[in-house]
Backbone as JSON, one array per atom type, in Angstrom:
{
  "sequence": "XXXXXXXXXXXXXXXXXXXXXXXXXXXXXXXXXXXXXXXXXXXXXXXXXXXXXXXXXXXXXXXXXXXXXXXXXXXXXXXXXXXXXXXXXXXXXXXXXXXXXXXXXXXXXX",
  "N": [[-30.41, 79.85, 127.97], [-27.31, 79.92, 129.92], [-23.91, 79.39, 129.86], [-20.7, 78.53, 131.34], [-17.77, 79.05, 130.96], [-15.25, 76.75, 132.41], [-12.4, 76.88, 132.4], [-11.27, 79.42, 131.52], [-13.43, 81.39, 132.2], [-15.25, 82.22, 130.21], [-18.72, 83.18, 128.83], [-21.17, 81.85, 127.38], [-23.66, 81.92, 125.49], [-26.93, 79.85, 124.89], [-29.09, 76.92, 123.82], [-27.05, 74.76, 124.36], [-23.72, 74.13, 125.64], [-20.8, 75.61, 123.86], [-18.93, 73.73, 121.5], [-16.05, 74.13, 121.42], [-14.39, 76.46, 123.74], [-14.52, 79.74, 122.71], [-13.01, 81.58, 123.44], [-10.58, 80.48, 124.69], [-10.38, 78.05, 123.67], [-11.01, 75.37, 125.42], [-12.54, 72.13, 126.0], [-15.99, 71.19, 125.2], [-16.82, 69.95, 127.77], [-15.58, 71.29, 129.67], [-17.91, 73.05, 130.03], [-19.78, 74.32, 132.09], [-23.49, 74.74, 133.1], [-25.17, 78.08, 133.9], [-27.25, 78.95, 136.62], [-30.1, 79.72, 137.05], [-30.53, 82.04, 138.4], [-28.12, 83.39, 138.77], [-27.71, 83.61, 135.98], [-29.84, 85.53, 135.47], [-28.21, 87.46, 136.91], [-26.39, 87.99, 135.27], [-27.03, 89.43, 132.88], [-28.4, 91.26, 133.95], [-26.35, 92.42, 134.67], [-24.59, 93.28, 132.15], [-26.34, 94.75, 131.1], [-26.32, 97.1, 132.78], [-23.27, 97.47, 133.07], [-22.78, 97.97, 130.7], [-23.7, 100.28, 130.1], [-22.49, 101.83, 132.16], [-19.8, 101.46, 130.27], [-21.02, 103.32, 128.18], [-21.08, 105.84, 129.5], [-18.52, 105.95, 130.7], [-16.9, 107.09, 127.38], [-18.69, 109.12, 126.73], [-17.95, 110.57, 129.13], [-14.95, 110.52, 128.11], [-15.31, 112.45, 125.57], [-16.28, 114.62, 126.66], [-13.88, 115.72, 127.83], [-12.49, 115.83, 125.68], [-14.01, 118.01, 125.09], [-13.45, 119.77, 127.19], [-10.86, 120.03, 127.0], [-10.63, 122.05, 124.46], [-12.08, 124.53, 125.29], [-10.39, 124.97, 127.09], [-8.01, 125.69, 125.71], [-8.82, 127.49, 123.68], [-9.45, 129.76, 125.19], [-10.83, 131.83, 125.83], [-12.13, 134.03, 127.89], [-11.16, 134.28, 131.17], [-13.12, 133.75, 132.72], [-14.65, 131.67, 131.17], [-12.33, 129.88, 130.59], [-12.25, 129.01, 133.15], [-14.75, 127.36, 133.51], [-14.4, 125.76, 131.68], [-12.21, 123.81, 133.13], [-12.96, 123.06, 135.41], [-14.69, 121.52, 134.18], [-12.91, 119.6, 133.39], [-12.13, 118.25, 135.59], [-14.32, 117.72, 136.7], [-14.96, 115.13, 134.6], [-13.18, 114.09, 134.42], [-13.35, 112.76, 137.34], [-15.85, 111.55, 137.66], [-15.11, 109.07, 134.69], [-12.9, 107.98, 136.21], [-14.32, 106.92, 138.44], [-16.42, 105.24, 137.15], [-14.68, 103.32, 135.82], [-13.8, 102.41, 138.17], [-16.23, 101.03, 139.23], [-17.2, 99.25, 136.95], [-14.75, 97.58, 137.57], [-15.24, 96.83, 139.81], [-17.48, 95.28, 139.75], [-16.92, 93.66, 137.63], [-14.75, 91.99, 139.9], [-16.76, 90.76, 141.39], [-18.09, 88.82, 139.92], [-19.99, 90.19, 138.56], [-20.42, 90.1, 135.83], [-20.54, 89.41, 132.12]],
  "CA": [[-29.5, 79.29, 128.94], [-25.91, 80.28, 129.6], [-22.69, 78.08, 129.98], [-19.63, 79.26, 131.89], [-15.8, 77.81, 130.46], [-14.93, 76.38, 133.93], [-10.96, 77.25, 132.75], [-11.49, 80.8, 131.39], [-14.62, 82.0, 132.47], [-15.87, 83.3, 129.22], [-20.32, 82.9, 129.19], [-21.98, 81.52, 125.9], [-25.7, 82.1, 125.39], [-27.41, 79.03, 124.03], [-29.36, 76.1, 124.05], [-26.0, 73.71, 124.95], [-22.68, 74.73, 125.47], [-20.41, 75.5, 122.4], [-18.08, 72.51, 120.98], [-14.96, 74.72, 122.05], [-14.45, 77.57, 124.26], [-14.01, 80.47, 121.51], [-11.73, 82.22, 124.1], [-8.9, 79.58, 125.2], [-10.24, 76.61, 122.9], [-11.42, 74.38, 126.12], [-13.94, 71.52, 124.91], [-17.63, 71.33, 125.59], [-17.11, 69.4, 128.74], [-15.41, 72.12, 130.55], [-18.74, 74.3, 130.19], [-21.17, 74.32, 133.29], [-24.41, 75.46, 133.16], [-25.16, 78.71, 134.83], [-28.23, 78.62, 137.3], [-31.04, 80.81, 136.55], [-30.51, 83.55, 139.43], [-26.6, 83.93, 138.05], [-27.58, 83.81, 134.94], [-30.18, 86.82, 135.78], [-27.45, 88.64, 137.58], [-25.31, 88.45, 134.2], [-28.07, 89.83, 131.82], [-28.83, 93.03, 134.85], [-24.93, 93.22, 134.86], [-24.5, 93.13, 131.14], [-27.02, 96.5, 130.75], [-25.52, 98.23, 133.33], [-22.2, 98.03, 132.2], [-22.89, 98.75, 129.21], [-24.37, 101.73, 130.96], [-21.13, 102.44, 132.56], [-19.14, 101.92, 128.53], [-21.08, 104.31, 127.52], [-20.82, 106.84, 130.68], [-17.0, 106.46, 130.15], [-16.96, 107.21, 126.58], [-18.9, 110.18, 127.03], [-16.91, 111.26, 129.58], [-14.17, 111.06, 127.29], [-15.97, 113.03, 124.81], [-16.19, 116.04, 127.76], [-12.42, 115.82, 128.6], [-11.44, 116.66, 124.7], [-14.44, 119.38, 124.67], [-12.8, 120.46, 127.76], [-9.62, 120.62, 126.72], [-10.32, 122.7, 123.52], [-12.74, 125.03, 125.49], [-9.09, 125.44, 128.24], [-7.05, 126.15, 124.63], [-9.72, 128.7, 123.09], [-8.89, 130.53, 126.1], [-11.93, 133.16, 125.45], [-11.95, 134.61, 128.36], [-10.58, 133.97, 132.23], [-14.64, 132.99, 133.51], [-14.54, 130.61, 130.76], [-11.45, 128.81, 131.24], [-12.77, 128.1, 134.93], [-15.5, 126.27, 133.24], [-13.53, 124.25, 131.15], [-11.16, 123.3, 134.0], [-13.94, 122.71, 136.32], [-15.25, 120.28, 133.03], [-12.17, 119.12, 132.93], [-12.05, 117.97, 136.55], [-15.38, 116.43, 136.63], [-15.63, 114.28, 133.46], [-11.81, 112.81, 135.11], [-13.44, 111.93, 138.49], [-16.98, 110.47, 136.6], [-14.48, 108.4, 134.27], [-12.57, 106.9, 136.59], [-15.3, 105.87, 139.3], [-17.11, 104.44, 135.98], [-13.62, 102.62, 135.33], [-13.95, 101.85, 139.2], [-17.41, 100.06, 139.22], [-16.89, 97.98, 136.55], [-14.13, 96.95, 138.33], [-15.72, 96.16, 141.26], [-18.16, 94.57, 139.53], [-16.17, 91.98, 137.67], [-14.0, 91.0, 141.1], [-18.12, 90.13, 142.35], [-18.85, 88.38, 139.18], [-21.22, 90.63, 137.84], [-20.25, 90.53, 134.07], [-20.84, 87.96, 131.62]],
  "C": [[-28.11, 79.9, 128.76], [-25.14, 79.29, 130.79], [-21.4, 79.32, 130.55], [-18.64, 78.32, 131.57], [-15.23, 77.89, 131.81], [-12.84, 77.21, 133.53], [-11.06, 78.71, 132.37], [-12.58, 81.71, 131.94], [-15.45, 82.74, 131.99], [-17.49, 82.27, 129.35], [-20.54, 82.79, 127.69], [-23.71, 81.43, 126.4], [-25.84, 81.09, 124.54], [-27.59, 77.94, 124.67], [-28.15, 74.97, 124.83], [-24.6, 74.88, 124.72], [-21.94, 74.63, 124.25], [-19.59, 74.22, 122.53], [-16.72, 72.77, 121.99], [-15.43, 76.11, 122.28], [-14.19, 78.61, 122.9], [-13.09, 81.57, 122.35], [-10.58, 81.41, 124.24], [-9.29, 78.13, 124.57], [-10.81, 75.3, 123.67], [-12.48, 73.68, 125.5], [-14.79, 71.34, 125.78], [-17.2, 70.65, 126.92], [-16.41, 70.02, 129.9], [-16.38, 73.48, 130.64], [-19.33, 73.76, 131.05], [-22.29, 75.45, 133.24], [-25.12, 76.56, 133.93], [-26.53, 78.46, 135.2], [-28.94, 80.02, 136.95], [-30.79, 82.43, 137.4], [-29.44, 84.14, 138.62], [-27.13, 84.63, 136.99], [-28.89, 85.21, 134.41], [-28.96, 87.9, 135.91], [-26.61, 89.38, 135.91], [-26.22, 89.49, 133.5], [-28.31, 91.43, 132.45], [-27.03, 93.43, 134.25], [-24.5, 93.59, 133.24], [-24.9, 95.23, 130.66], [-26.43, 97.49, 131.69], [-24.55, 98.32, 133.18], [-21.79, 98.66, 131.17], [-23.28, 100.43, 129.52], [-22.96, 102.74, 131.4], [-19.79, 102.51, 131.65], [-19.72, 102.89, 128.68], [-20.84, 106.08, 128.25], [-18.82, 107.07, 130.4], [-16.39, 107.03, 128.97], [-17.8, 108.46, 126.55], [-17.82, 111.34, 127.91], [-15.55, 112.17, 128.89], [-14.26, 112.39, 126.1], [-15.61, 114.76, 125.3], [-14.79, 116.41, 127.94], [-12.19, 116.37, 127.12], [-12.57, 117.98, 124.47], [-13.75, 120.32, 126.0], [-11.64, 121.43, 127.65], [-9.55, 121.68, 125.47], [-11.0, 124.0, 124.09], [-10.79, 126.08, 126.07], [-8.26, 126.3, 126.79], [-7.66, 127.46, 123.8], [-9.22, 130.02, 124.02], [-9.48, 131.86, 126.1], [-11.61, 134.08, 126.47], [-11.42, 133.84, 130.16], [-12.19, 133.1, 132.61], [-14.97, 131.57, 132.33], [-13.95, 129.91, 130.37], [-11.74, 128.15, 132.55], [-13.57, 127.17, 134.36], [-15.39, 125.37, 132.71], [-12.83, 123.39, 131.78], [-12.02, 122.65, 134.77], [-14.76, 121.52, 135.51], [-14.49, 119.04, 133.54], [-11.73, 117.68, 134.41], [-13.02, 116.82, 136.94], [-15.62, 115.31, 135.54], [-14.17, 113.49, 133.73], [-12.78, 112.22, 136.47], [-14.57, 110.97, 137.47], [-16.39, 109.56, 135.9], [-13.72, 107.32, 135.22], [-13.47, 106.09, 138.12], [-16.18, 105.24, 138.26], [-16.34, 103.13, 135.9], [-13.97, 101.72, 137.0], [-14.98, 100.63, 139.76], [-17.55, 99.2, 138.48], [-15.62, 97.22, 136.58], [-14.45, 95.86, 139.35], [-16.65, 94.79, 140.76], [-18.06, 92.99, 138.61], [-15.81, 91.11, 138.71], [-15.57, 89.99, 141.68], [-18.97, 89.36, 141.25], [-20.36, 88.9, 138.78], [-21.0, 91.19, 136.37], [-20.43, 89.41, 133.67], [-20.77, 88.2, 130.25]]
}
């Protein structure tokens, strides 16, 4: 089962809701029980975010091999490819950053 803190909106997994919120301290009687569909949606939204951490974090990964590829500066055809790295692993990052955006405002995190 999962519990939603009606004043924060942090999600606890478990048989009953906790005592106190462990985000803002609220007590057990400001948790409500999420409904099975929700509490599906969280669990899909959960793995795919996580999906989209680790897609950003990669990303990042690409942007500093980019940037050392741009500084090596081997030759002119492979600076394009670093730049052209460097270009794509910024857009991929921030539509990553973008979707789990979106996807909080639509309550799909938990």
């Amino acid at each position: 089962m999962k519990w939603r803190c009606q004043v924060c909106g942090y999600v606890h997994d478990g048989d009953e809701a906790p005592e106190r919120c462990p985000k803002c301290g609220a007590p057990k009687e400001k948790f409500a029980q999420i409904d099975a569909a929700a509490a599906d949606l969280i669990e899909r939204s959960r793995r795919g975010n996580g999906l989209l951490c680790r897609l950003i974090s990669i990303s990042e990964d690409l942007l500093a091999l980019a940037e050392a590829g741009i500084e090596d500066n081997l030759d002119p055809t492979c600076v394009q490819v670093y730049k052209q790295l460097r270009v794509k692993a910024t857009e991929l990052r921030q539509a990553a950053k973008a979707e789990i955006a979106a996807h909080m405002s639509k309550g799909k995190w938990g």
